[in-house]
Every structure is written in C-alpha cells, then in structure tokens.
N, C-alpha and C positions, 0 to 999 in steps of 0.2 A: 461289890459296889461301894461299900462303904469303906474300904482303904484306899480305892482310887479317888472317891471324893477327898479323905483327907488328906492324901498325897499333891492333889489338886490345889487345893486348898494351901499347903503349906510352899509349891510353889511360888503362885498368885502373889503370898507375902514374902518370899524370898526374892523374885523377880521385881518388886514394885513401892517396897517400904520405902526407899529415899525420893519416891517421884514429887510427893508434896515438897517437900527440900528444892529438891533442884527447880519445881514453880514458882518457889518464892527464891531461891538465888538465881538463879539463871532465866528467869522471866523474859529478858530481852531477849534470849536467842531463841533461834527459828526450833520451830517444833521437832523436824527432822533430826536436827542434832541434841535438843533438848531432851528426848524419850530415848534413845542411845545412852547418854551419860547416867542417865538416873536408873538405867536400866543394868550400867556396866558397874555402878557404885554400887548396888542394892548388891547384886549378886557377888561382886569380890568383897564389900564387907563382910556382909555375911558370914560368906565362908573363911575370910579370914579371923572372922571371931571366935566360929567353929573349931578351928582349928588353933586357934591359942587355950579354948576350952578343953580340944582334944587329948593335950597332952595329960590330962590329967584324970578329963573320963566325960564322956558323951554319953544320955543318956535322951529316948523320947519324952519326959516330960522335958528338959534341958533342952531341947530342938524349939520343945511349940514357945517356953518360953524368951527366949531368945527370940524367937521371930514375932512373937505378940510384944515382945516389950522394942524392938525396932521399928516394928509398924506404928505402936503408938508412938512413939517419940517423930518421926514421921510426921502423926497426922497433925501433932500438939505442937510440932516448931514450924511446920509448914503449910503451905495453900497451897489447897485444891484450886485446878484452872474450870471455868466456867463453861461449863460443857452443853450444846441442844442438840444433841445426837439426832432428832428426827429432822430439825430444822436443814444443819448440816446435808444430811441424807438426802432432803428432798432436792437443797441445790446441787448435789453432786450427780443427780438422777436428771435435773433438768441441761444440766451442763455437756454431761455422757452423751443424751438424745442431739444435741446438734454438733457433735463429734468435736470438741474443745482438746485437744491436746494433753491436758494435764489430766482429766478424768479416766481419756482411753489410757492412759500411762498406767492408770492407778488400779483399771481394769486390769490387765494385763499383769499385773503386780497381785493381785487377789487372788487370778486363775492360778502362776505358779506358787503361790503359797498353799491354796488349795489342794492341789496336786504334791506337794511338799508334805501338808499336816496329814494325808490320808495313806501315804506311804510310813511314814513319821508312825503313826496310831495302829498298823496293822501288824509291824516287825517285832518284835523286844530287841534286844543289842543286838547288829547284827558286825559292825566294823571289827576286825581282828582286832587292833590296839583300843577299840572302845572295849571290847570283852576281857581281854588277858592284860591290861593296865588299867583304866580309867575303871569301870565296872568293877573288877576284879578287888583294886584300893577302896572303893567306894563300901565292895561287902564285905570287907575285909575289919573296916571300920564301923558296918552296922553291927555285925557279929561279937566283935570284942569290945566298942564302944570304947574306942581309947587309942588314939596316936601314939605309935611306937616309935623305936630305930628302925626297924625295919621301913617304916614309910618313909622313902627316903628317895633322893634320884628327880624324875619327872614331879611339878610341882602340884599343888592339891586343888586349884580350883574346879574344878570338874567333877573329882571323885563325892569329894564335898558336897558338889554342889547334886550329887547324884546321891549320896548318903542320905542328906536331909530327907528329901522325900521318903526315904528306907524306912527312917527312925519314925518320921512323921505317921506314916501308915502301919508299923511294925511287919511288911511285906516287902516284898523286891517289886515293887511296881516298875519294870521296866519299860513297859509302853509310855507311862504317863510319866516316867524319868527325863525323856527323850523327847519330851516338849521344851529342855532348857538348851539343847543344840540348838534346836526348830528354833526358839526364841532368837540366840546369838545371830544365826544366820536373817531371820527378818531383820533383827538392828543393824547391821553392817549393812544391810541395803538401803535400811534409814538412812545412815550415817555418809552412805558414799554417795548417795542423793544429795543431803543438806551439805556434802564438804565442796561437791563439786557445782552446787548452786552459790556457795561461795565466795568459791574462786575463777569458776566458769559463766556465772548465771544461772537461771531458771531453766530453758530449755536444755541444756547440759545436765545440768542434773537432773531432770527424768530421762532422757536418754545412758546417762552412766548408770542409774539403779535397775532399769529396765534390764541392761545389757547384764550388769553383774548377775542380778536372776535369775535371768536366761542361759547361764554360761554351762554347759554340762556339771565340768565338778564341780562347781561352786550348788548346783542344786542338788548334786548327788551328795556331797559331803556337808551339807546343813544338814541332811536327816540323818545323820549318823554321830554321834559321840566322839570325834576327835577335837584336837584344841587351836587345829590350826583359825578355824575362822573364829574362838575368841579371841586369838591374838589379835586379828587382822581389827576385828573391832574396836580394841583396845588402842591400839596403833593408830589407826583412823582418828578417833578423838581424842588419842595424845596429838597428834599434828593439829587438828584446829586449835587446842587449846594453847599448843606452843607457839602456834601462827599470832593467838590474839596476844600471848606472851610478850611477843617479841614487836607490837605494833604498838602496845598499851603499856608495858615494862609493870604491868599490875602484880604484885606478891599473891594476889587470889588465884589470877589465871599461871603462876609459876608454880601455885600449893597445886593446883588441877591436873597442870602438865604432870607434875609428879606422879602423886596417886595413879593415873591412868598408863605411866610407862610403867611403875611399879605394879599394877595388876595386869597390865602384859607379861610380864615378867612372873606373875604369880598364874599366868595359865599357859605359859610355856616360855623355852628359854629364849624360842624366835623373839620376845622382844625386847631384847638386845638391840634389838635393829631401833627401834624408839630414840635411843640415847644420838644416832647419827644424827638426825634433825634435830634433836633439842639441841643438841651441842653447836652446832650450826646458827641456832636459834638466838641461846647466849653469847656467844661469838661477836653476833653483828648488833645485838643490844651491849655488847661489852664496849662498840665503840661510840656510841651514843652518851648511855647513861652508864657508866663503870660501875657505882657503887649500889644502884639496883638495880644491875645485870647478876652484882653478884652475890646478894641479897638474897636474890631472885634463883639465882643457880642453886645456892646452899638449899634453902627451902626446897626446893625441887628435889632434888640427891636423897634428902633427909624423907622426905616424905614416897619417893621413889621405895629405899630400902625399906622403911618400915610396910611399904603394902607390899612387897615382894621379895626385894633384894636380901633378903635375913635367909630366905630358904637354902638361896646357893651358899649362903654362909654355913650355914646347919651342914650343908652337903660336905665341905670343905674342912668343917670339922670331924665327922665321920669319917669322909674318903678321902680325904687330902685334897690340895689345891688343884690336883688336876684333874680330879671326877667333881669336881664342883657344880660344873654343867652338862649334865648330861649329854648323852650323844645318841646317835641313830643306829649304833652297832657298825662292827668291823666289817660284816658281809654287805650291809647293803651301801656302804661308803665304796666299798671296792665294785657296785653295781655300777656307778654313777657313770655315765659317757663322755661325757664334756664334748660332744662334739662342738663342731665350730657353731652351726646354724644355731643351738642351744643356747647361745647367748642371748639369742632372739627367743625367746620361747615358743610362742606362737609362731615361729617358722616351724621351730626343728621339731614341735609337738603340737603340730597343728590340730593332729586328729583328736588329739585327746582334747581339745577346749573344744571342738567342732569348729568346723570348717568357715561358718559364715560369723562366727565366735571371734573364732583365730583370725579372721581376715579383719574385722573392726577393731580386734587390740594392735595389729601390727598396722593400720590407717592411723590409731591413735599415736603410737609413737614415731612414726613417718611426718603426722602433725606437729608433733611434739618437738621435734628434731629441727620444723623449720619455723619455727615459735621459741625457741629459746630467751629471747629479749623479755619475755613476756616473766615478771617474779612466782606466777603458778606454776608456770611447768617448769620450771626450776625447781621449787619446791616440791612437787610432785615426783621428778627423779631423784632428790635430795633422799624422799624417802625409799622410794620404790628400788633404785639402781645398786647402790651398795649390796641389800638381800640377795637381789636377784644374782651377784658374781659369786656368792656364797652358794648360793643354789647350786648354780651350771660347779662350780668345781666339786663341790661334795654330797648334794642331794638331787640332781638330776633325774635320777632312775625313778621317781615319783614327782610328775607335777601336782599331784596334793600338798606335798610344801610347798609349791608357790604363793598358795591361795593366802597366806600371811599378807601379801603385797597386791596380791592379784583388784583390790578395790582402789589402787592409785594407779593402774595400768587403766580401769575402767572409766576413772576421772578423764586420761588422757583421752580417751576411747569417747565420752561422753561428748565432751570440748569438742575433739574433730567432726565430728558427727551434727555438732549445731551447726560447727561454723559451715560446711558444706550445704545443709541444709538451707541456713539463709543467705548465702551466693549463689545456688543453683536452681535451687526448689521452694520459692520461699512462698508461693501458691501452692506450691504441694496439699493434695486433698489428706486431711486427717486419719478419715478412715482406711487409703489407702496403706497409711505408716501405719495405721492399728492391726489392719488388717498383716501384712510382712511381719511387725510384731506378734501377733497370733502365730505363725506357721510357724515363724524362731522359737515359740515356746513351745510348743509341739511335737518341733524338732528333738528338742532338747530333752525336755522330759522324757522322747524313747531312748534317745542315747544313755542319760543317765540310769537309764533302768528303773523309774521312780513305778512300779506295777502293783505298788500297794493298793490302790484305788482301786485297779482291775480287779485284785484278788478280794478286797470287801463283795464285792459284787458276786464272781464267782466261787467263793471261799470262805464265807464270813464266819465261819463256825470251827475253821483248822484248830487244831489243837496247839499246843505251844512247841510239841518236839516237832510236827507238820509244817508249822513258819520257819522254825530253826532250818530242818532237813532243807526244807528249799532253798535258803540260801548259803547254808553253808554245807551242805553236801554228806558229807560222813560226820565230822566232827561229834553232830549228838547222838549221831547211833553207837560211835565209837564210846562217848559220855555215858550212858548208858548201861552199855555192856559191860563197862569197868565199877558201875554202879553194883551191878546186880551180882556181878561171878567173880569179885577180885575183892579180899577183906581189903580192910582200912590200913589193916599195920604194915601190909604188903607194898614196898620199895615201889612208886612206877615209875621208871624213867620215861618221860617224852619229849620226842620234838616238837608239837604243839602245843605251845605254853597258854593257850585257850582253856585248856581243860581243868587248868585249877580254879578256875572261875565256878565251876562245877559242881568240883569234887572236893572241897575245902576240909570236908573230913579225913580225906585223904594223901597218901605222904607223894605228893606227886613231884616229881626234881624235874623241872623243865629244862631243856638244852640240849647240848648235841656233844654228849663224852665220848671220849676214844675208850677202845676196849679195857684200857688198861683203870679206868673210874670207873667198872661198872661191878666191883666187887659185892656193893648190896644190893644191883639192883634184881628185883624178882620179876619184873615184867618192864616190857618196850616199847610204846606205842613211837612208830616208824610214820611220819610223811611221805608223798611223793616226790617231794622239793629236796629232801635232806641230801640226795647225793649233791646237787648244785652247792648246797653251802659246805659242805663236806670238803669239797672239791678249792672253793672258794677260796677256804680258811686251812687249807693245806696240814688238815689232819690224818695222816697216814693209816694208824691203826683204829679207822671206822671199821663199826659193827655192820655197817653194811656188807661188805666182803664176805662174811661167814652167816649174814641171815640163814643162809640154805643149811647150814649143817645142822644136823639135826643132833648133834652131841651136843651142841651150846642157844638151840633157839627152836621153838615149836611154836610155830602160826598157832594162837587161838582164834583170833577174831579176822573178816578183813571188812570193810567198810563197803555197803550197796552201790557206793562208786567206785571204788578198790583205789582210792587215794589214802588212804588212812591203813594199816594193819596195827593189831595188838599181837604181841609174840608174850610166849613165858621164856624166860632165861632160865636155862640148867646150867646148876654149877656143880663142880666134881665135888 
C-alpha cells in the first residue's frame, strides 16, 4: 500500500506543479484549455529536467526532490483558482435533473472515464510497444539510475514519465504508472472540447469531446502506455496557441507555441506535424507585422528545440542524419495498404473507429469540404490533412497513428454536428441526445474491449501473471519458463522483444537472425507471426525451415496457446 500511495503521490506532483503558473499567467483562457497546458507543461518539464539530471545519475531522493522543489516554486510564483467544489456540485446536479445539455455532455464524459480508470487500475502494462519500449526504457532507467547511449531512438517523455513514479516508490507500480496515459487521454478531450468551443462554439465543443471519447481507439488507447495521444495533446495546444500567435503577434504566445511543439516532439516524432501550422501561422503574421513575425518565429524555433528538438540531434549524432528520426520499422512500412478509400479513413477503416464513429468523422469532413470559406476549417485541415497523407502512404496498416490528428477530425465532427442540430432539431429533446449518447458509449467501450471493470468484479484478486496470461496469451508463461529453467549467461535469441522487459538479468537479443547470426545463440523463443516477417523482409536463410531437425533445434517449452515456443539450439 504504501509504494502505491508514494507512487501516487509523486504523480499528483509530476502531473500538476505548473497549474498555479498557468492560473496566474493564463487566467483568461477558458478552463478547458487552461488545465490541458498546465497539465502538458508539468509533465514534459519535468521529465525533461529528468532527463538532463539523467545523464549523469538519477537517484529516488533526486526524483522527490526535484518534484518537491517544482511544486514549491509552483505554489510560491503562482495562484491557486478559487474553488466551491460543493457549491459547483450542487448546480451541476440541479442543471443534470432538468436535462441542460452541457451537464448530460459531462455525464456521459464521467461514465467513459469511468470505465477507462477501472480497465486502466485492473491491467499492469499491457500494449506490446508500452512493454518492450516505453516500460522497458522506463526500468531500464530505474535499475541503473542513469541515462546512457544506449537510450537513444524513440524520445523519453513517457519512459520518464513512467520512471518517476519507479524511483518515487522504489517498485515498478505499473498499475498506478498508467494513470499518466489515463491522464493524457482525459486532457486531449479537454483540449479538443475548449479548441473546438473556440473555434466552433460551445455546443461543438461538447459534441467533439463527447465524440473523441466515445471513439473505440481513442478509448481503447488512452488506457494503454503509447505516445500517440501525447502527441495529439501537444499538437492540439500548440494549434490554439499558434492560433492566438498569429491573431495577437504576442512573443508570450510564440514562447508557448514553441515549448508545446517542442514537447510534441519530445513524446514522439509525429510532432513534426506541429511545425506545418506554425509555419503557416508565421507565414501570414509575416505579412502583417514582418519584424515580430519574425521575432516571434526565432523565439519559437529556439524554445521548440530546447524542449525537444536537441533529442533528434543527440540521435543524429549517434546514428547519423538519417536515423535521426526514428522510424516504425521496414516490416510494418511494407504492411501499409495505401488503398484509395484510405485517404478517407473512416471509409476505408471504418470498422475499426466503429461504425456510427466513422460515420460522424466522415459528416464532419463532408461538412468541412462545404465550409471551407469558413478560417476554422481551414485551420483545422491546416493541421489534420498533411499527417493524415503521411499516414495512408506509410503508416496505414494501424489506425493507432492516426489518433495523433484524430482530435481535429473530431473538431470537424463536433462543428457538423451542431450546425445540423440547430437547422434540423433545434427542439430536439435533451435526454433523447443523452440518451443516443449513452448507447454510443456503450457501444464503444465493448468494441474497445475496455473489461477491466467486469474483471474487478468477477476477478478482483487475479494474480499478476493471471491479468498478464489474459491479455497477452503466452508471452508470461513463456517469461517465466525462461525465468526458472534457462541461466542468465545463456545466449536467448527472440522474436518477442517483450521479454526483455522481464528478464533484464538476462542476455536476451531480440529480432529475427538468419541462420548464419546465430552462432551464440543457446535458445530461441519462436512467435507465430515470424514466418510473415520472415517472409516480408525476404530473409532466405530462416531458422524457421530447419525448426524440425532435431540435429540443430529441440522444442523445450510451447506456450498454453501454442503462439510462443522456446527451442534449445544444438551446436556441433
């Protein structure tokens, strides 16, 4: 109990030290977008102070202080907002009973959070690239307490930010790690709330935050450890801040634009995609006010690279300029479809947002298409559209990278949605819309498979390799096995690069060698997937072809779903 409160605890300050800051500088903006920024500053500080500490040596008293000396500095430069929580409460209870719009919105917004934090609290890691990257760097860093060359590639906001709580608690609290996804994804639905209340209005933007919530992946992949919805966050409140850049020509709101494409950029390389609007942004301030457009640019740039942009430099000096930005790997680039419909998303992958999902983002862009006069949805494909061609040609084969853009699709989505509303239905009974609202969340949460809630219920006492087995199948019986019957100094080669996550004691070479690289290795844990990439990445002399002989390979282990084997290699 008492490492999960600390772990708790060290969150709480990690997620919330800059909020009295951004109350006293950012006082005038709407609360929606105000708890987003202060939420996106705390945690890329943060970790990126972590991580200039790293390189030299991280240690848990160095964690709490750090985060006790940003909190106070916090509380001592800024204001606290004037809070009656009960008073609040009572109107939003009296508001709800005679079905007001904004309250059933915010209902409906509670339930899938709900449903979110109880799937969220029941799993430990369960995403493949939250386990074998993000996780993996995270204990990699609590273990040796010190940034190397090896961390290097995919950038550190997340490992980081998954670290802290490590060091804080001197445990791997994975459950209680996985409240800082769960967080990202509630902000981004702040944020595409207040961006599309904006630029759309009020009834838009509870209609686009509803919707983003409700979208299968976007609920399925808030509870999980990847980076795509911090970028998407990041992203989001770089666009308002470049929006008010470029209306105001202010050097504060060009220092903000910065920072926030630079911590895009510091939790993945999708925000690349950032610099297309700001650029745009300065562009049309350049022809106004020239010489604090360009003031205003520099500033921007400068503060861009130092929260982010120094890492692909680090990269670049390590690997050269062309692995500077990491990439998605050769096999699943060559996965990618590009079919035509794919340009559309929600045509050509409909099933995968859901169906009554995919039909309001493709209303929103049908809107969008015959709104163009309009400077939001301009701005809105400004940012959305570029990504999205980047997507269809080389990431396709997962609409999980879309979800980086997927909250300016939902803007659109928001917008068409009101304006139908008040030319159609503009007596429309409330609870009827609350009610449709209900069954879309419903919906969605089976699709995503969000059954952590169900399993509290019938399950509350599983054990951790019990949550593990259920969702990922063999993997930890496979873990396990190589725990208990295979030493440490013994070679294993695998094609599940999961398991180092695991077995960090041990010398484990993740990948897919041809026969002729497997000179040390003493053991092979085999997937079921491996012929496909085998095949993919047109390596001839696979180990798969001779699995059977028993001169060079003997089955020890096979996994209770028979996806996984472990083999011992014999060498002559």
């Amino acid at each position: 109990m008492l490492p999960a409160l600390l772990s708790l605890c060290s969150i709480l300050l990690l997620c919330g030290w800059s909020l009295p800051l951004c109350q006293r500088w950012l006082a005038a903006e709407p609360p929606a977008l105000r708890l987003p920024i202060s939420f996106g500053l705390s945690v890329g500080g943060a970790t990126l102070l972590c991580a200039a500490l790293g390189f030299s040596g991280l240690s848990a008293a160095l964690v709490w202080v750090v985060l006790l000396l940003l909190a106070s500095g916090g509380v001592l430069l800024g204001a606290w907002p004037q809070l009656a929580v009960a008073a609040h409460f009572t109107q939003w209870l009296r508001r709800l009973r005679t079905a007001q719009p904004a309250p059933l919105a915010q209902l409906i917004l509670l339930l899938a959070g709900a449903a979110a934090l109880a799937h969220t609290s029941y799993y430990p890691f369960i995403g493949d690239d939250e386990i074998s990257r993000y996780g993996y760097l995270a204990r990699v860093i609590f273990r040796s307490g010190y940034i190397g060359p090896a961390e290097r590639g995919y950038p550190l906001l997340l490992p980081l930010a998954y670290a802290l709580p490590f060091f804080a608690s001197g445990q791997l609290v994975e459950q209680v790690a996985k409240l800082i996804p769960l967080a990202f994804g509630v902000m981004t639905v702040s944020a595409t709330g207040g961006l599309a209340r904006h630029w759309f209005g009020a009834r838009a933007g509870w209609y686009a935050a509803v919707l983003l919530a409700v979208t299968p992946p976007f609920m399925a992949w808030a509870t999980v450890g990847y980076v795509d919805i911090p970028a998407a966050l990041y992203i989001l409140l770089a666009a308002y801040a470049g929006d008010r850049w470029h209306k105001t020509a202010s050097p504060g709101w060009a220092l903000l634009a910065g920072v926030l494409a630079g911590l895009a950029l510091w939790a993945k390389q999708a925000g690349f995609v950032a610099f297309s609007g700001l650029a745009f942004s300065g562009l049309l301030l350049l022809t106004r006010v020239p010489r604090k457009a360009l003031a205003g640019g520099a500033l921007l740039l400068l503060a861009a690279f130092i929260c982010g942009g120094w890492w692909y430099l680090r990269n670049a000096i390590y690997d050269g300029w062309l692995n500077a930005v990491p990439d998605a790997g050769l096999f699943h680039i060559l996965q990618a479809p590009r079919g035509l419909w794919q340009l559309l998303p929600f045509a050509g992958n409909y099933a995968d947002f859901g169906y009554l999902a995919a039909a309001a983002y493709l209303a929103g862009i049908a809107w969008a298409v015959m709104q163009l006069r309009q400077p939001a949805v301009r701005w809105c494909l400004l940012w959305c559209g570029p990504y999205t061609l980047v997507w269809w040609w080389q990431y396709s084969y997962d609409v999980r990278l879309l979800l980086t853009v997927l909250p300016f699709y939902a803007l659109l989505a928001g917008a068409a949605l009101a304006a139908v509303r008040s030319r159609f239905f503009a007596r429309a009974n409330p609870l009827w819309q609350a009610a449709a609202a209900l069954l879309l969340l419903i919906a969605c949460v089976w699709q995503a498979r969000l059954g952590g809630a169900l399993q509290w219920l019938l399950n509350p006492s599983a054990s951790y390799a019990q949550r593990l087995e259920r969702t990922k199948g063999d993997m930890y019986p496979v873990v396990q096995f190589i725990a208990q019957n295979i030493g440490q100094q013994e070679v294993v080669c695998s094609m599940d690069v999961r398991l180092r996550y695991y077995l960090l004691d041990f010398d484990i070479r993740a990948g897919y060698p041809a026969l002729e690289q497997m000179a040390e290795c003493g053991h092979l844990v085999v997937g079921s997937w491996a012929g496909a990439v085998y095949e993919s990445l047109g390596i001839s002399t696979s180990p798969l072809s001779v699995l059977d002989d028993t001169q060079q390979f003997v089955l020890e282990y096979r996994g209770p779903a028979d996806n996984i084997k472990v083999y011992k290699m014999l060498h002559p």
